[in-house]
C-alpha positions as CSV (number, residue, x, y, z in Angstrom):
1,X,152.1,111.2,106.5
2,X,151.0,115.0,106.9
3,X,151.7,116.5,103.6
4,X,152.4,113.7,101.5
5,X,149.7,111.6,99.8
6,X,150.2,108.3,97.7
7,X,148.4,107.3,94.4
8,X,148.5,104.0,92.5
9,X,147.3,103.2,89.0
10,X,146.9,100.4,86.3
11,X,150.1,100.5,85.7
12,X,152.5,98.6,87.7
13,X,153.9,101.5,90.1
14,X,153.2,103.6,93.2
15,X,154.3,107.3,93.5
16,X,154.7,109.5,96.6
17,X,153.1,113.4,96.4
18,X,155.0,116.1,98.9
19,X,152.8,119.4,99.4
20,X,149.5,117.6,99.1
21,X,148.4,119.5,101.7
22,X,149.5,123.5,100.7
23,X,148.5,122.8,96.9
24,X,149.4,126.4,96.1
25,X,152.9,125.9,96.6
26,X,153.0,123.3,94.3
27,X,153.8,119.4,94.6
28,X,156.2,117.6,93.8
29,X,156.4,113.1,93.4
30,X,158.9,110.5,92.9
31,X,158.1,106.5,92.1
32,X,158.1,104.5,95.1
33,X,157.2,101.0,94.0
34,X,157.2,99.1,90.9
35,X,156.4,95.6,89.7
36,X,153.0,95.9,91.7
37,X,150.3,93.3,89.6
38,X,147.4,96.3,88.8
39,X,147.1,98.3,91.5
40,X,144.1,99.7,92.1
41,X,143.6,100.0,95.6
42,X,145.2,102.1,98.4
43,X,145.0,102.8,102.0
44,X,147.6,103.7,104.8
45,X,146.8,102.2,107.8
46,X,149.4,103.4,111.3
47,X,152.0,104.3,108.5
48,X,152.3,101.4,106.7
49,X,151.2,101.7,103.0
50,X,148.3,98.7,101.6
51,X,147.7,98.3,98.1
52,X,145.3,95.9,96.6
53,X,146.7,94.6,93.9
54,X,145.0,91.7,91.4
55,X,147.0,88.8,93.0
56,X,146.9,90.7,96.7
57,X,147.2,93.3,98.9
58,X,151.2,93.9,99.9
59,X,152.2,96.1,102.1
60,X,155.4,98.2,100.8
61,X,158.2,98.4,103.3
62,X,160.7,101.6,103.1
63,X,163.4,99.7,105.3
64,X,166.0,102.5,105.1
65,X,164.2,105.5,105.1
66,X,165.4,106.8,101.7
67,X,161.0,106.9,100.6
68,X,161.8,103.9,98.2
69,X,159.9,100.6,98.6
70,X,162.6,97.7,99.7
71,X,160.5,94.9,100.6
72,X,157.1,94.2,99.3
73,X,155.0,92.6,102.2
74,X,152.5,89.8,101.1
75,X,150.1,90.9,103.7
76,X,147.3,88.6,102.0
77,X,147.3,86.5,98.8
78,X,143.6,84.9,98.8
79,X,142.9,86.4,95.5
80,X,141.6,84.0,93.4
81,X,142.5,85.3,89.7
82,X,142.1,83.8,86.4
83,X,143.2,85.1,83.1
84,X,140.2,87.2,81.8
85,X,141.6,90.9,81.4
86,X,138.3,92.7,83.0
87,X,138.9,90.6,86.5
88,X,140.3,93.9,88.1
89,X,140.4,93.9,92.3
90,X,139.4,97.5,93.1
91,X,139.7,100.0,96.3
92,X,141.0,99.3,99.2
93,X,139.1,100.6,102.4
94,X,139.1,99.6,106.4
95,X,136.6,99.5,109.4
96,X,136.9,100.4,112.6
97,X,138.6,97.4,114.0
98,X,141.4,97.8,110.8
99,X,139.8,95.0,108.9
100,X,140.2,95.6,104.8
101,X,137.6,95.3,102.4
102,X,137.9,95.4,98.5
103,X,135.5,94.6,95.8
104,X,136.2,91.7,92.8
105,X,135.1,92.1,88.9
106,X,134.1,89.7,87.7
107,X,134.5,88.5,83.6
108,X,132.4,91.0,81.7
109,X,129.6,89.3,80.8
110,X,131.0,86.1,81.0
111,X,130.1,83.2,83.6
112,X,132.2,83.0,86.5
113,X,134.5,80.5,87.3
114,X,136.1,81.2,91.1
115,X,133.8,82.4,94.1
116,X,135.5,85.6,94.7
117,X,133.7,86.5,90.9
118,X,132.3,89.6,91.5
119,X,132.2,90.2,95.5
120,X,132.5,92.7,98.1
121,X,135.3,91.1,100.5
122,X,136.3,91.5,103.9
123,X,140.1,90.6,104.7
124,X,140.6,90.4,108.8
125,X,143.2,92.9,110.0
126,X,146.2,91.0,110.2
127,X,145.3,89.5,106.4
128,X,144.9,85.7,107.7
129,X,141.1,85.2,106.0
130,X,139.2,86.7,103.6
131,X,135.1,86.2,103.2
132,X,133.0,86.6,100.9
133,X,130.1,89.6,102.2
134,X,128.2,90.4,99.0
135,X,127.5,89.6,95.3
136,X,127.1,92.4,92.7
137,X,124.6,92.3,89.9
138,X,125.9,95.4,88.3
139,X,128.8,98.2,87.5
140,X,130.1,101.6,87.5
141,X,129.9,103.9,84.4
142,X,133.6,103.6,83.3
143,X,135.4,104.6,80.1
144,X,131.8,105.3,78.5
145,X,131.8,108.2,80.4
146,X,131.7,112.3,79.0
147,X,135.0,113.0,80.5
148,X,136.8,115.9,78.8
149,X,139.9,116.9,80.6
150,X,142.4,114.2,82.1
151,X,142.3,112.3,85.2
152,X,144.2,114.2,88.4
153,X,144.5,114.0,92.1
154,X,141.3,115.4,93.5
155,X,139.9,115.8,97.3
156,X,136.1,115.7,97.7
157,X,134.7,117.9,100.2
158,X,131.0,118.6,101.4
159,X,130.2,122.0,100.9
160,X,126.5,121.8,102.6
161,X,125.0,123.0,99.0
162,X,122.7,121.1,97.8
163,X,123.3,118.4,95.0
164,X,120.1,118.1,93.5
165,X,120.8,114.3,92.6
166,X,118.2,112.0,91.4
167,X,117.2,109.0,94.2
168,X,114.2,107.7,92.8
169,X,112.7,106.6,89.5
170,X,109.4,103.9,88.7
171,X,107.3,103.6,85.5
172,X,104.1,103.9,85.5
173,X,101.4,103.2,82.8
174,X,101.3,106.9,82.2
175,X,104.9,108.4,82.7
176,X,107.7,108.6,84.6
177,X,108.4,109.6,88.3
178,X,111.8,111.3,89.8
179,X,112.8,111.8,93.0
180,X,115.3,114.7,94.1
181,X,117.5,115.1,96.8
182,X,117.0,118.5,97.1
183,X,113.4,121.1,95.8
184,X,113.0,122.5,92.6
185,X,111.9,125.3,90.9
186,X,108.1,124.6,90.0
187,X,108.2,127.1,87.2
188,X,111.3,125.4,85.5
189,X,110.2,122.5,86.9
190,X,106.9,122.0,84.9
191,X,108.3,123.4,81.8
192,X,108.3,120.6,79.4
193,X,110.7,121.7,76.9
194,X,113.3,121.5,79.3
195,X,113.0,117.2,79.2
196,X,113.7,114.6,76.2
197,X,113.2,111.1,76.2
198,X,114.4,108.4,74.3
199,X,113.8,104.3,73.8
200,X,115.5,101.6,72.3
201,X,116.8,98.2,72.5
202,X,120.0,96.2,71.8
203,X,121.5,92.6,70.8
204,X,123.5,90.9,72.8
205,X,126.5,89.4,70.3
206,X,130.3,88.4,70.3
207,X,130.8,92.4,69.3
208,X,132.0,94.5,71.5
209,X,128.6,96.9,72.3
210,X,125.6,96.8,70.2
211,X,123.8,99.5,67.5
212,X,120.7,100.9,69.0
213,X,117.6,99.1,67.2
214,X,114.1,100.3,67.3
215,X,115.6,103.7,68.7
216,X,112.7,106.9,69.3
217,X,111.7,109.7,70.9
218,X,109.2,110.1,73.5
219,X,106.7,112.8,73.7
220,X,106.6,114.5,76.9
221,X,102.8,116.2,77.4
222,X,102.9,117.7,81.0
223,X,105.4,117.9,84.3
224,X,103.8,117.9,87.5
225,X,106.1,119.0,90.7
226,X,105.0,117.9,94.5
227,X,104.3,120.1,97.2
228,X,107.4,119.5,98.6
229,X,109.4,119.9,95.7
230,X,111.1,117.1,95.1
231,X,109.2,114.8,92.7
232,X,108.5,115.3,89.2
233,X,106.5,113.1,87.1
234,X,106.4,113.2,83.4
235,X,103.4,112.3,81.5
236,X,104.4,110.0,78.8
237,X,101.5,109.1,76.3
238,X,102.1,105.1,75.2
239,X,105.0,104.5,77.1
240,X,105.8,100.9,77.4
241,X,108.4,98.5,78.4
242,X,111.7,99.0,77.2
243,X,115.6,97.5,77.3
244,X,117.2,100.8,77.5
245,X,115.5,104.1,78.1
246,X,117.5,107.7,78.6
247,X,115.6,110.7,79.9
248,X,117.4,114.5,80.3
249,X,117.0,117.4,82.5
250,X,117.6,120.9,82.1
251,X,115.7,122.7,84.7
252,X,116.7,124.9,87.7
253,X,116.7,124.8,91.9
254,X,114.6,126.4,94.4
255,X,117.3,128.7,94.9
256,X,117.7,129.4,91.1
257,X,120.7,126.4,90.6
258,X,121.2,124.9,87.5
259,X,119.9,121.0,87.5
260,X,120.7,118.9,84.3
261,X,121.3,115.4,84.0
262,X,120.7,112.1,82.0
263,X,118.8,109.4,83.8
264,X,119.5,105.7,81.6
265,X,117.3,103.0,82.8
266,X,115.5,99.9,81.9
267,X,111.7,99.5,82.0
268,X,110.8,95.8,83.0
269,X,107.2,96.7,84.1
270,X,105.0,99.5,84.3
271,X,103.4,100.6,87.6
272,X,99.5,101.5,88.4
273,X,99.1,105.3,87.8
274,X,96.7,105.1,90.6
275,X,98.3,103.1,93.0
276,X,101.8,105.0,92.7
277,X,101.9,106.6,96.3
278,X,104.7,108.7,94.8
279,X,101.9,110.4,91.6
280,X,102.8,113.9,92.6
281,X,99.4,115.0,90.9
282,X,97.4,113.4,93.6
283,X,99.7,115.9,96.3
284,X,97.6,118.8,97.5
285,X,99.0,121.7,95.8
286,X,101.4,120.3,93.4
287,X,102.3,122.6,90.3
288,X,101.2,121.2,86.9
289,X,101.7,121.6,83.3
């Protein structure tokens, strides 16, 4: 398929991209199924085209070469469905030995009713069984997201930069710890107007989302950054357990990058200051504020 590239949506079609792979010349796409139940899944496999739908993954079939679908292929129904709107079957990847795998929602907060409920499965390469090879106990950010611009086609590539991503992150009886993928700037690092921190908690009713309730703001007292740059605690006078907490970032990289962020997390317990193997205080020659 060099040059062309295939998207699916929620919507119940398939369309076909030409030039996918000299952007600059522009692309051009046409429909190429219809009728499919949700797609959200994709993956060409020896040139035939898999989608993952939420009743199954069917294979579409261009039987006289004219790039429309003729014949929609049940490669594999197992997909156990049941009328809740949230039960979406998502991506669509394969192993080495061309087995699929695709994950199953479950019903929003609700109990589930079928097995498949919110799984990772595993369908064998020529779609006669599917099994069951992990549970989830939570979700992606979705449409609570700060998207500003509409979705698109995008390819992901490494670049060998670094992405400064947050790894790590424990409670302790005196602050918070975070762990970076890549070092930081100590002097931007240890500045602590450059964090905020907020608590609060939330009722679980019929309504759609909840207010924030008991809802304040943290005071931040000191930053301490390891040796090797990639911890940062934040001393946090009388923090405590909390349902939902939200910490930001605005500080900088080693090589001067700009690192900001929000971190949202839950505090069931809070760790020993002194036992915290990760306290970057108790480093030889951290930086602290």
């Amino acid at each position: 398929m060099g040059g062309k590239g295939v998207l699916v949506g929620c919507s119940p079609a398939s369309s076909g991209r030409n030039g996918v792979d000299r952007p600059e010349k522009g692309l051009t796409w046409r429909r190429i199924a219809s009728g499919l139940f949700q797609p959200l899944g994709l993956k060409a496999v020896g040139g035939s085209i898999n989608v993952c739908c939420r009743d199954q993954i069917v294979r579409l079939r261009d039987l006289n070469g004219d790039g429309e679908t003729d014949f929609y292929e049940n490669f594999n129904n197992d997909h156990q469905v049941t009328e809740h709107f949230h039960e979406f079957a998502m991506d669509l990847q394969t192993d080495a030995e061309g087995n699929f795998y695709y994950a199953k929602a479950a019903r929003h907060g609700l109990p589930a009713l079928v097995p498949h409920h919110g799984t990772l499965l595993k369908v064998r390469k020529d779609g006669s069984r599917t099994e069951i090879l992990a549970t989830y106990t939570c979700g992606l950010f979705g449409w609570a997201g700060d998207q500003t611009e509409p979705g698109g086609f995008y390819r992901v590539r490494a670049t060998g930069k670094p992405m400064f991503l947050p790894i790590g992150l424990s409670a302790r009886k005196d602050g918070m710890v975070l762990r970076f993928t890549a070092a930081l700037d100590p002097q931007a690092t240890i500045d602590v107007s450059r964090y905020s921190a907020r608590i609060w908690s939330i009722k679980r009713t019929s309504d759609y989302g909840s207010d924030h309730y008991g809802e304040r703001s943290l005071k931040i007292t000191a930053a301490s950054l390891s040796a090797d740059g990639h911890t940062v605690f934040l001393k946090i006078p009388g923090i405590r357990p909390a349902r939902c907490m939200e910490i930001t970032y605005r500080i900088r990289g080693r090589g001067g990058e700009t690192v900001d962020g929000v971190i949202h997390s839950t505090i069931h317990k809070l760790g020993d200051a002194e036992a915290n193997a990760e306290n970057p205080s108790s480093i030889p020659g951290s930086a602290t504020r």
